[in-house]
N, C-alpha and C positions, 0 to 999 in steps of 0.2 A: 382126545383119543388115548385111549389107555396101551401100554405096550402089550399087555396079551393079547387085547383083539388086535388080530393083523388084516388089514382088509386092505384091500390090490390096488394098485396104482389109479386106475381107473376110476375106483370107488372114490379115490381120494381128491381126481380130479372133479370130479361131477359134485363131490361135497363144495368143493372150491369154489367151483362156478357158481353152484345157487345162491351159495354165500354171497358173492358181489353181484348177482342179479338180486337179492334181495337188497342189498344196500343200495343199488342205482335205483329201484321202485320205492323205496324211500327216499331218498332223495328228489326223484320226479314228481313223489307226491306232495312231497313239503313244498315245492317250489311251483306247484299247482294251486296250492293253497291264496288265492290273491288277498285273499283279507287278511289274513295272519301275516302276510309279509307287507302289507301297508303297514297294519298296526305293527310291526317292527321295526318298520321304517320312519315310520311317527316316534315310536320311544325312542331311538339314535336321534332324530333330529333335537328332540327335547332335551339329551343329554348332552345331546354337542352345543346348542345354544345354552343351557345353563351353565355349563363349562367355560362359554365363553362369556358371562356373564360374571361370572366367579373371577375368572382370565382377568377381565377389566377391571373389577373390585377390588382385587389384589395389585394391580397396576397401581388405582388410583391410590391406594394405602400406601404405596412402595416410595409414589413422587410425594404425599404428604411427610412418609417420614424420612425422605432424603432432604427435604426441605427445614422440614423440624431440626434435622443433623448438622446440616449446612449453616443453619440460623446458631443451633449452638456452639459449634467452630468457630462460629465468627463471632461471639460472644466470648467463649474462652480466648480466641489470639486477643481481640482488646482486653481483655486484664491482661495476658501476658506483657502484651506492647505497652501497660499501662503500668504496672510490674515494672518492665527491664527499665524502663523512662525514669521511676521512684528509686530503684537501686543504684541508676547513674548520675544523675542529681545526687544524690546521697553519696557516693564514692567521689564527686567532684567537690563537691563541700568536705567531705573527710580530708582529702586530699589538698583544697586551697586552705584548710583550716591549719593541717601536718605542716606546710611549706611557711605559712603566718607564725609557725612556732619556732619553726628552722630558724628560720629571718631572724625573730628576737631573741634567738638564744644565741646566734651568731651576733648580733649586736651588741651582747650582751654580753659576750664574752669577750668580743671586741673592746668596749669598754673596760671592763674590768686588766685587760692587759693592754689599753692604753694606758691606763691610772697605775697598774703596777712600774710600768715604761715612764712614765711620768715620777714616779717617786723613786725611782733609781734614779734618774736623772737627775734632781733636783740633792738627791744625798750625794752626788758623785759633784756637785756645784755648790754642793755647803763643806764638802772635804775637801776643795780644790780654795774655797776662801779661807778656812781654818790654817791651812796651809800658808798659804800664803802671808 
């Protein structure tokens, strides 16, 4: 309705009504219609069963690749576990090999300052005979 034509309340109402009286006679007539609302009711059921078809497809892809995931998890922790086992082995051999060097260089220094101990000794027992 355009603002210059001014037409009276009444005009306005009676436009009103026909309007939703034509919209409920459509409405009654679509929903008279029995074949067109089968065949609409056939395509929903078609899409909701392909949907659920699809539904389970994607299910069963979901549990294959949580499977495949799971299988590779547990693939990657044994090398890990296979890993830390090689790096501690390997840090205990480091470690009893470092302690085997300790040992003989303590020995070995041991000796060398028993034989220095030793040869004072023995000048401090040839200076105590010269002496004498």
């Amino acid at each position: 309705m355009s603002f210059q034509e001014s037409t009276g309340l009444s005009e306005r109402q009676k436009n009103a009504a026909a309007a939703k009286q034509a919209m409920l006679e459509k409405f009654r007539a679509a929903s008279q219609d029995k074949e067109a609302i089968a065949k609409r009711e056939a395509e929903r059921t078609k899409v909701a069963d392909a949907r659920k078809v699809r539904e389970a497809e994607k299910a069963e892809q979901r549990k294959v690749r949580d499977a495949e995931l799971a299988a590779q998890a547990a693939r990657q922790a044994e090398l890990d576990a296979q890993k830390k086992r090689e790096e501690e082995e390997l840090a205990a051999k480091t470690q009893a090999e470092e302690a085997e060097a300790a040992t003989a260089l303590a020995a070995s220094q041991k000796a060398a300052r028993d034989e220095r101990y030793a040869a004072r000794k023995a000048a401090q027992k040839k200076k105590k005979r010269r002496g004498l």
